[in-house]
C-alpha beads as a LAMMPS data file, in Angstrom:
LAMMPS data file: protein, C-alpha beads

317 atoms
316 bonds

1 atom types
1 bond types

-500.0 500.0 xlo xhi
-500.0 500.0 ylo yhi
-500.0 500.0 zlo zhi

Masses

1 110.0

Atoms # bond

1 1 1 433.310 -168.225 109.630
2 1 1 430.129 -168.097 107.950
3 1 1 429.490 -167.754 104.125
4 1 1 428.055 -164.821 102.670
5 1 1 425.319 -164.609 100.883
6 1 1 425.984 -161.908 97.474
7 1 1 422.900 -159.831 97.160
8 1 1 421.069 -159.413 93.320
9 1 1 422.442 -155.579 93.349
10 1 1 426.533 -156.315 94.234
11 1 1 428.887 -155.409 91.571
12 1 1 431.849 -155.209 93.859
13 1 1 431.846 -158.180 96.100
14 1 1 434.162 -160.960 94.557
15 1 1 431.802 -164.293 94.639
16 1 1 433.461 -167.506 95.225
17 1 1 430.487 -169.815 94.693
18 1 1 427.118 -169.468 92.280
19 1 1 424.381 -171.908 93.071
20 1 1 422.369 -172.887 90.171
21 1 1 418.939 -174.120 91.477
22 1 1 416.569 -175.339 88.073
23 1 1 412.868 -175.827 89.407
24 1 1 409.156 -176.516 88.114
25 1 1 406.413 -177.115 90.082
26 1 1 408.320 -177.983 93.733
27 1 1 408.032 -174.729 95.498
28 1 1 407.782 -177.159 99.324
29 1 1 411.474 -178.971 97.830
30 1 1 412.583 -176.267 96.696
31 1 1 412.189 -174.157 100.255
32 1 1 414.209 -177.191 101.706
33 1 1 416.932 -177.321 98.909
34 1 1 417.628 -173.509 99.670
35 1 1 417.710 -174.197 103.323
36 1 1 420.223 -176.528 102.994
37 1 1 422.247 -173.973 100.991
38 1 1 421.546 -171.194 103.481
39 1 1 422.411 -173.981 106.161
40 1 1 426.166 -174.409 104.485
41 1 1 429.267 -173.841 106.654
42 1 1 431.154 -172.055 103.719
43 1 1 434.236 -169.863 104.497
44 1 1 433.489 -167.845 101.568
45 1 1 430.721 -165.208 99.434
46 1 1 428.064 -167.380 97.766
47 1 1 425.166 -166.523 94.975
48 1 1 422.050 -168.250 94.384
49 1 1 420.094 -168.366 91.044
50 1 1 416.795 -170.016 91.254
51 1 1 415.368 -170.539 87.415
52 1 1 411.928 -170.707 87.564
53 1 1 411.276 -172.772 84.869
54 1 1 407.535 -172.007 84.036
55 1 1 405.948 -173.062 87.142
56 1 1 402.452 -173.197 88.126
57 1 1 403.022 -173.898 91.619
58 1 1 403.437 -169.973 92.490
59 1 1 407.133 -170.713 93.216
60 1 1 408.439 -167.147 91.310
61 1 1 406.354 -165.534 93.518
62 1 1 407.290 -166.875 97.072
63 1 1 411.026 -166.762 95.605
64 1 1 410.705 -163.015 95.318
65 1 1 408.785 -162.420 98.862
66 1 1 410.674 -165.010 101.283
67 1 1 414.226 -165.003 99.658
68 1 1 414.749 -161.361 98.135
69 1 1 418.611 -162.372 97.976
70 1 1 418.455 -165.350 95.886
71 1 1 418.699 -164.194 91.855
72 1 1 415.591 -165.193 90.388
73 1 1 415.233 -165.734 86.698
74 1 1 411.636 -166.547 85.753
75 1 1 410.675 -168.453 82.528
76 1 1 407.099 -167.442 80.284
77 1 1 407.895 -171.325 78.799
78 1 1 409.190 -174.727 80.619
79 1 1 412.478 -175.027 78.684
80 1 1 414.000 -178.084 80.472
81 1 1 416.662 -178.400 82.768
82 1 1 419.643 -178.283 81.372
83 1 1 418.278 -174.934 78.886
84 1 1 417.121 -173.325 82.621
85 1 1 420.875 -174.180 84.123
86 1 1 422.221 -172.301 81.022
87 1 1 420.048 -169.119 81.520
88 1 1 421.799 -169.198 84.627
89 1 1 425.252 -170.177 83.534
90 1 1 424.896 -167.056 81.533
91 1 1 424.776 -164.513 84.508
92 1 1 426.432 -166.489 87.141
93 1 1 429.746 -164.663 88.129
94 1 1 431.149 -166.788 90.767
95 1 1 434.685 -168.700 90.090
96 1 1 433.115 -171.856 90.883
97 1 1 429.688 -173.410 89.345
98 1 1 427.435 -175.563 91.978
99 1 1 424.434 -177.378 90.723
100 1 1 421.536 -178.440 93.018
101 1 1 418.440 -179.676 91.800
102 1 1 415.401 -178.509 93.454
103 1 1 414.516 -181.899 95.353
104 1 1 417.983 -182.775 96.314
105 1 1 419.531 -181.572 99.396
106 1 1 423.427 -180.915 100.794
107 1 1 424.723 -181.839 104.119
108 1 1 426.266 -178.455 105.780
109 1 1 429.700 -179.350 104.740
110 1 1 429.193 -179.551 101.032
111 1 1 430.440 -176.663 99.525
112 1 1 433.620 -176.274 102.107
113 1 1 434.493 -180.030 100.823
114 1 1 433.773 -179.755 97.082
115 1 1 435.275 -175.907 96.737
116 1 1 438.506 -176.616 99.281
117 1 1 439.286 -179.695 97.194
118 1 1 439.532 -177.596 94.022
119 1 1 441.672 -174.688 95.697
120 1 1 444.953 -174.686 94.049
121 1 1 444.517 -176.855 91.280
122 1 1 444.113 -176.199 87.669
123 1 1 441.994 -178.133 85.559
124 1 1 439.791 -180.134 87.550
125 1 1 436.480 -180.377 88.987
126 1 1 435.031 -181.717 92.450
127 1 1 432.521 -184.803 92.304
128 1 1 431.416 -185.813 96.064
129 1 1 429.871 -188.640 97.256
130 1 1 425.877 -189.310 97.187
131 1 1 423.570 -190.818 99.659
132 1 1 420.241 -191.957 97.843
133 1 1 417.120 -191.252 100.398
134 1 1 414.216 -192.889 99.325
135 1 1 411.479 -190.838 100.344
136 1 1 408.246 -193.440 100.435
137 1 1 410.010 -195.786 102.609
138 1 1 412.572 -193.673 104.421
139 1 1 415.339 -195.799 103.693
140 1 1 418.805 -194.331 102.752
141 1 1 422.178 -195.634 101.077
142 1 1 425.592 -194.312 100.163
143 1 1 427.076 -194.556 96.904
144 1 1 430.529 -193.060 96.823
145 1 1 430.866 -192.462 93.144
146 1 1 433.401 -193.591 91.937
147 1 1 435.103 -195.164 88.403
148 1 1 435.019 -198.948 88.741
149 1 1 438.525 -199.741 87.507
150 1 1 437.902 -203.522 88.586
151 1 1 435.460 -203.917 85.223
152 1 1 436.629 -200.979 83.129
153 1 1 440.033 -200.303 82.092
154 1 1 439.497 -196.559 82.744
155 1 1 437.693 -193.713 84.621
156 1 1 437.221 -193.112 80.789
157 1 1 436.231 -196.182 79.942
158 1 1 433.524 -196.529 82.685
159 1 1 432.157 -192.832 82.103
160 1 1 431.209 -194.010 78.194
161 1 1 429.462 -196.912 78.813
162 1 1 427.317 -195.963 81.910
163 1 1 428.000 -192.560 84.034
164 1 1 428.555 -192.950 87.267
165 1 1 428.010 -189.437 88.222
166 1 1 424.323 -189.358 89.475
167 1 1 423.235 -186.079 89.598
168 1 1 424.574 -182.513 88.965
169 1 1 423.482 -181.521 92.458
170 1 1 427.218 -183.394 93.179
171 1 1 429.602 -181.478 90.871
172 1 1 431.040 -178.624 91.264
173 1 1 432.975 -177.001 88.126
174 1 1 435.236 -173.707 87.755
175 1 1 432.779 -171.715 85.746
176 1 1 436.004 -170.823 83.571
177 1 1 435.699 -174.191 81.813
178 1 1 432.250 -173.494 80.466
179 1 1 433.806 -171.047 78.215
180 1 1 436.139 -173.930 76.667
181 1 1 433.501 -176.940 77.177
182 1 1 430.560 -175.180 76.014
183 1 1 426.715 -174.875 77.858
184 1 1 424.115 -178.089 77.985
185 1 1 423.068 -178.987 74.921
186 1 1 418.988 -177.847 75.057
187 1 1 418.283 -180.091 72.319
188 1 1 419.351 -183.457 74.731
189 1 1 416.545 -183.721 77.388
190 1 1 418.057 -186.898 79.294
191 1 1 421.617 -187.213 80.244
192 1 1 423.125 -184.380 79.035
193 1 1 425.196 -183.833 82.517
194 1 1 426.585 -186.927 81.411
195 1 1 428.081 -185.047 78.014
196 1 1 429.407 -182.488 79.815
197 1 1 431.207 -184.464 82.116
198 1 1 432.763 -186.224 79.345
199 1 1 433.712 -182.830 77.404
200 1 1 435.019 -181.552 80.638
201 1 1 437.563 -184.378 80.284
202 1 1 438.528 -184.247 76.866
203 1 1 439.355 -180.866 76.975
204 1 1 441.956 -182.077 79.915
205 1 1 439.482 -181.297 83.373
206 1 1 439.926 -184.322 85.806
207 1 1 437.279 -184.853 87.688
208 1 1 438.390 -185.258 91.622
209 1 1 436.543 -187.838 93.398
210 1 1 436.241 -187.056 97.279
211 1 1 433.738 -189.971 97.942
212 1 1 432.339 -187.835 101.099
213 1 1 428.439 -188.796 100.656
214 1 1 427.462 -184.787 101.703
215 1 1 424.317 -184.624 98.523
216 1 1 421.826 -186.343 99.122
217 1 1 419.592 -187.434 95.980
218 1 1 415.714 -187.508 96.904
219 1 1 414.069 -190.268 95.239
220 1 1 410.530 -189.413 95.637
221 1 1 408.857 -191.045 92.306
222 1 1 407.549 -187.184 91.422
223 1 1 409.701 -186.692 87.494
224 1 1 412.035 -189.853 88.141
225 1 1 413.264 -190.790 84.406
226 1 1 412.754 -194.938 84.989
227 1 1 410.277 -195.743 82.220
228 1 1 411.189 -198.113 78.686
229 1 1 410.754 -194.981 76.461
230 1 1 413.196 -192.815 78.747
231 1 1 415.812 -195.771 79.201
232 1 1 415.280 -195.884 75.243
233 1 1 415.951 -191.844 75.053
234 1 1 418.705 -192.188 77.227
235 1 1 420.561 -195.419 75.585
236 1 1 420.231 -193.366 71.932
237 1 1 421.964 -190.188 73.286
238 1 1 424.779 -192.544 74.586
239 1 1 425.888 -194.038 71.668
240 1 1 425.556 -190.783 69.570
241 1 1 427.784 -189.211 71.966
242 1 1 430.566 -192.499 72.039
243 1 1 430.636 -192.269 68.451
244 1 1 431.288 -188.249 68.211
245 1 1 433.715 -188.207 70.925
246 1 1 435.139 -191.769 70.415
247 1 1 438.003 -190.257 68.263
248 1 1 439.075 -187.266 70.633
249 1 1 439.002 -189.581 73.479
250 1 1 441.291 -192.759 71.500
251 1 1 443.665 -190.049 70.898
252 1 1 444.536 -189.288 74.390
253 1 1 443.244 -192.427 76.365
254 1 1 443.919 -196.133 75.792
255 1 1 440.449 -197.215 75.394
256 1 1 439.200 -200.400 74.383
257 1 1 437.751 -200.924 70.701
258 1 1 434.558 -198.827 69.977
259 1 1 432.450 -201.874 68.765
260 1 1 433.404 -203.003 72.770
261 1 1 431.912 -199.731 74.261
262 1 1 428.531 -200.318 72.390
263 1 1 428.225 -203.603 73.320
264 1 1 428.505 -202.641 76.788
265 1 1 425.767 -199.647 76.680
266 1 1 423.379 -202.258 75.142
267 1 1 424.111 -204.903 77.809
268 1 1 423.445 -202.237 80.337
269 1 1 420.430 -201.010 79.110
270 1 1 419.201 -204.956 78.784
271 1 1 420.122 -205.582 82.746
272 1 1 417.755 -201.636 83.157
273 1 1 414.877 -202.886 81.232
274 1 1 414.855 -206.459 82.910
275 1 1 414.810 -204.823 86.516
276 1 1 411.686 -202.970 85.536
277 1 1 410.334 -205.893 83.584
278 1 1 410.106 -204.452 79.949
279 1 1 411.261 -208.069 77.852
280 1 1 411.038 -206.815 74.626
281 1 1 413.147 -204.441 74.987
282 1 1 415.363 -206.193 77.477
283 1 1 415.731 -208.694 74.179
284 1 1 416.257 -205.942 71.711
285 1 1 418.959 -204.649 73.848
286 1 1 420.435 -207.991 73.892
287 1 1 420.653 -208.863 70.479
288 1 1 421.922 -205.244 69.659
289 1 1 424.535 -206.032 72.289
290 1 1 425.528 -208.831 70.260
291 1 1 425.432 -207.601 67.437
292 1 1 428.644 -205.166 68.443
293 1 1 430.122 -208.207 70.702
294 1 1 431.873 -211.632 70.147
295 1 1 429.450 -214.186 70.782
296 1 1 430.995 -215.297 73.974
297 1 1 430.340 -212.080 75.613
298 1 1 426.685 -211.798 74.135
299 1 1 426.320 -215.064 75.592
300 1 1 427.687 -214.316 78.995
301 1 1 425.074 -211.391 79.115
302 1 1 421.966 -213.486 78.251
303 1 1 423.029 -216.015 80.421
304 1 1 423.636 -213.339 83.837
305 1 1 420.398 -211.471 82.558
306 1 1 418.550 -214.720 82.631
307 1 1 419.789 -215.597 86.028
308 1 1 418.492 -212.358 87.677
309 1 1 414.854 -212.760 85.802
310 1 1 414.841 -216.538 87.732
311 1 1 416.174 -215.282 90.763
312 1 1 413.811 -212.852 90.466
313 1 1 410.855 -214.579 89.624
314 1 1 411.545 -216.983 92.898
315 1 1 411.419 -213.923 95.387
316 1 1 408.137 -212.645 93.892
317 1 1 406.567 -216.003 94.912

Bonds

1 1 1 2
2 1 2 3
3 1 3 4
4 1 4 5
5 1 5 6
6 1 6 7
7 1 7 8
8 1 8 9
9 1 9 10
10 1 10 11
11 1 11 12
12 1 12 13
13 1 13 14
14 1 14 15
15 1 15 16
16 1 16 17
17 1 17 18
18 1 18 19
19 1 19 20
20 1 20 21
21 1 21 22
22 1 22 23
23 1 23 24
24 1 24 25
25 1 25 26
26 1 26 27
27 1 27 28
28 1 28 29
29 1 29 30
30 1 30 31
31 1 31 32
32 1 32 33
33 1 33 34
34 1 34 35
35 1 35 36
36 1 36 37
37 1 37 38
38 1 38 39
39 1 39 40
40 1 40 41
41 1 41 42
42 1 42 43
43 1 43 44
44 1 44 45
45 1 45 46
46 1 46 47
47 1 47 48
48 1 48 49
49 1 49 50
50 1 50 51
51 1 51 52
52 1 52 53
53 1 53 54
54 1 54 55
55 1 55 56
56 1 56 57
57 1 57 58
58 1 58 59
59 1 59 60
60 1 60 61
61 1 61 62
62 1 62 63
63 1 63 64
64 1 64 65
65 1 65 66
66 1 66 67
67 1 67 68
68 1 68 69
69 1 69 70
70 1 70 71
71 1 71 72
72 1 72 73
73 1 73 74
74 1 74 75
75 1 75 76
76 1 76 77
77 1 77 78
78 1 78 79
79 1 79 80
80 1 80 81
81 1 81 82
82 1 82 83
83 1 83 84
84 1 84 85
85 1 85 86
86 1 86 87
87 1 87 88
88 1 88 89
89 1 89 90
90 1 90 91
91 1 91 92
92 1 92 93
93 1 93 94
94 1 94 95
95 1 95 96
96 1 96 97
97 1 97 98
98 1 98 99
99 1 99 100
100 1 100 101
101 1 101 102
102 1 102 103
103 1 103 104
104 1 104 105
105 1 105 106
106 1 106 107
107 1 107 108
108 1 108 109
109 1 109 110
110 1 110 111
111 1 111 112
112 1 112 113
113 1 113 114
114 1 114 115
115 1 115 116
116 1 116 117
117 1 117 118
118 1 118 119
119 1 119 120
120 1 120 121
121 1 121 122
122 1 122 123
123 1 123 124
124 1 124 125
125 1 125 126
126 1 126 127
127 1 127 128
128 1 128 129
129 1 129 130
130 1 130 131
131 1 131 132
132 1 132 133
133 1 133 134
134 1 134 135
135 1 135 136
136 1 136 137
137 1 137 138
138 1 138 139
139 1 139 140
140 1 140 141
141 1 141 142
142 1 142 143
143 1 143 144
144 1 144 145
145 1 145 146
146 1 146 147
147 1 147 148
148 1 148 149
149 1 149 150
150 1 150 151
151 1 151 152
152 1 152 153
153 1 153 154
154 1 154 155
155 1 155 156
156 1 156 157
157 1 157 158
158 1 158 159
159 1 159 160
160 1 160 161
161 1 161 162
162 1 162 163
163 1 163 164
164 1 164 165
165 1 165 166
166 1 166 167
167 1 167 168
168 1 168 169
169 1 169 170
170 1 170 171
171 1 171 172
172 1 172 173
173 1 173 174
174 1 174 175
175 1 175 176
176 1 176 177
177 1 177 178
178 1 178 179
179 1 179 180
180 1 180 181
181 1 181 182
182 1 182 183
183 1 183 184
184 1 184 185
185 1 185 186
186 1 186 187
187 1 187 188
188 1 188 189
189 1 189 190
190 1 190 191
191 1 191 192
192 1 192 193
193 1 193 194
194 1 194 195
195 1 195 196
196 1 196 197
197 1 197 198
198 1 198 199
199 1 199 200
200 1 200 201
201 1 201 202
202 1 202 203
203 1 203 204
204 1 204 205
205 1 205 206
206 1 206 207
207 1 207 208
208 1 208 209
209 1 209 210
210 1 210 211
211 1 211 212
212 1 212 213
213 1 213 214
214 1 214 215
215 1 215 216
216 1 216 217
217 1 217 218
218 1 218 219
219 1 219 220
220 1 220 221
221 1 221 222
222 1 222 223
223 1 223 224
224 1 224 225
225 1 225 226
226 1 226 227
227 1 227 228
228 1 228 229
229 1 229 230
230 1 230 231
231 1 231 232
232 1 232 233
233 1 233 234
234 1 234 235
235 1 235 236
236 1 236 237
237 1 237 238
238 1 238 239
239 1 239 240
240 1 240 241
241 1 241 242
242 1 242 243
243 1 243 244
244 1 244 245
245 1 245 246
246 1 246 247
247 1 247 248
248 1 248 249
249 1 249 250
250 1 250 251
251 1 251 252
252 1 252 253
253 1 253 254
254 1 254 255
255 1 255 256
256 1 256 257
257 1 257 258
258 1 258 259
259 1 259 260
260 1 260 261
261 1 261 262
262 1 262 263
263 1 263 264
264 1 264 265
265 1 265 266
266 1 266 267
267 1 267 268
268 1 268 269
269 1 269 270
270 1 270 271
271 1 271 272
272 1 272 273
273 1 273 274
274 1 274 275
275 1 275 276
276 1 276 277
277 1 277 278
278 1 278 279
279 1 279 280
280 1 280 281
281 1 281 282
282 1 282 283
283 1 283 284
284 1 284 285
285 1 285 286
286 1 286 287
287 1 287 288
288 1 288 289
289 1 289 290
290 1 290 291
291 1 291 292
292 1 292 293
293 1 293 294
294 1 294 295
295 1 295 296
296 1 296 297
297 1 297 298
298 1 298 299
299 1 299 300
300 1 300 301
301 1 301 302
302 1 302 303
303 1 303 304
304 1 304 305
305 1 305 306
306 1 306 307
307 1 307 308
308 1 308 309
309 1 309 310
310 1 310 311
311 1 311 312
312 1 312 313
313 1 313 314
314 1 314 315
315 1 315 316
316 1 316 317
């Protein structure tokens, strides 16, 4: 069976599923995001709220002509993502929250995977697997997201030093946990998905890992977050957030010392900022890295960092 798609004017009709769709300026992605919602083989009632977030691309306006039973909320000023997914969170009514970013896609099975994995369980949420399609050269690859429990000691562990969850477009979250966790915070313009992740889990949601790749993350180089001042952004909010939730986490997870986790963001950020060439900061990084680290592990880091930069120095020749 089919899903249903809820009309804007049902009151009655129970909704399993809301579909939060943030745009700005991608009207031609966004037509093929909502395709691949309307494309879903979903035993169950669906909404979909679109949040125009101040675009100039006309998108409000096709929204309302082509797809008069998607919920559009149109914004007089660009307020960011995560603020647009909250004016949504706000009047979504389904029992289950599904993000999908406006140039990302799902494979028909998406929602029957992510929702059926959650039926029946308290407390949890649904993170599927991803397959990265890079748009310029057509190439694609699967990441199964997934803790790496071979390096960290803990999903915990491994979610505070670098998240592994790429995108929102592959979590899906019982919208009853928003009322305990709390919305995006609209002040954090980079990696807040990341917090809420994180909050989900201190306040006892386990996140469910069914390592199906059905989203698929368009890289397309069109508002891609890879530049030195965003990896900067990004590395900032990450250690303000380890150090606030640091002490609600050590109470109910065996982590490893604090002064261990910030070493690790800083050595991560170093091996970022080397990939894309940016030195100074790649050094920066390092030294701050060491600064939180015994010097054998600072050392190990320059040394592996050091080792790429050769490697790849040889291949550019």
């Amino acid at each position: 069976m089919a899903m249903e798609i809820s009309p804007q004017s049902s009151k009655v009709q129970s909704i399993d599923v809301s579909v939060i769709i943030p745009t700005h300026n991608r009207i031609s992605m966004l037509e093929e995001a909502l395709a691949s919602v309307y494309a879903q083989e979903f035993d169950g009632v669906i909404e979909i709220i679109v949040v125009d977030d101040n675009s100039q691309d006309g998108t409000s306006e096709v929204i309302s002509q082509k797809y008069p039973d998607v919920h559009l909320v149109s914004l007089k000023q660009n307020v960011g993502a995560y603020a647009a997914r909250n004016r949504a969170l706000v009047e979504a009514k389904g029992k289950y929250i599904a993000f999908l970013d406006s140039d990302d896609l799902w494979e028909t099975n998406y929602l029957r995977t992510q929702v059926n994995t959650l039926v029946g369980k308290e407390r949890h949420f649904s993170v599927s697997g991803l397959v990265y399609w890079e748009l310029v050269k057509n190439q694609k690859k699967i990441w199964l997201q997934r803790p790496n429990l071979k390096k960290y000691t803990s999903l915990v562990h491994h979610l505070l030093v670098d998240s592994f969850i790429s995108t929102p477009s592959s979590v899906v979250i019982p919208r009853q946990a928003f009322t305990e966790v709390g919305l995006f915070d609209e002040t954090i313009r980079v990696g807040e998905d990341a917090a809420l992740y994180e909050r989900c889990i201190v306040s006892g949601y386990a996140p469910i890992f069914t390592e199906l790749p059905v989203a698929i993350k368009r890289i397309h180089g069109k508002d891609h977050l890879t530049s030195a001042n965003n990896h900067k952004i990004r590395k900032k909010n990450r250690i303000e957030r380890v150090n606030k939730l640091y002490p609600l986490l050590q109470s109910k997870f065996d982590l490893v010392p604090l002064r261990c986790i910030r070493a690790e963001i800083h050595a991560g950020f170093a091996s970022k900022y080397l990939d894309e060439d940016h030195f100074f900061y790649w050094l920066e990084s390092s030294l701050a890295s060491a600064q939180n680290a015994s010097f054998k592990y600072a050392l190990f880091n320059m040394k592996r960092n050091i080792k790429k930069l050769l490697r790849k120095s040889s291949l550019s020749r």
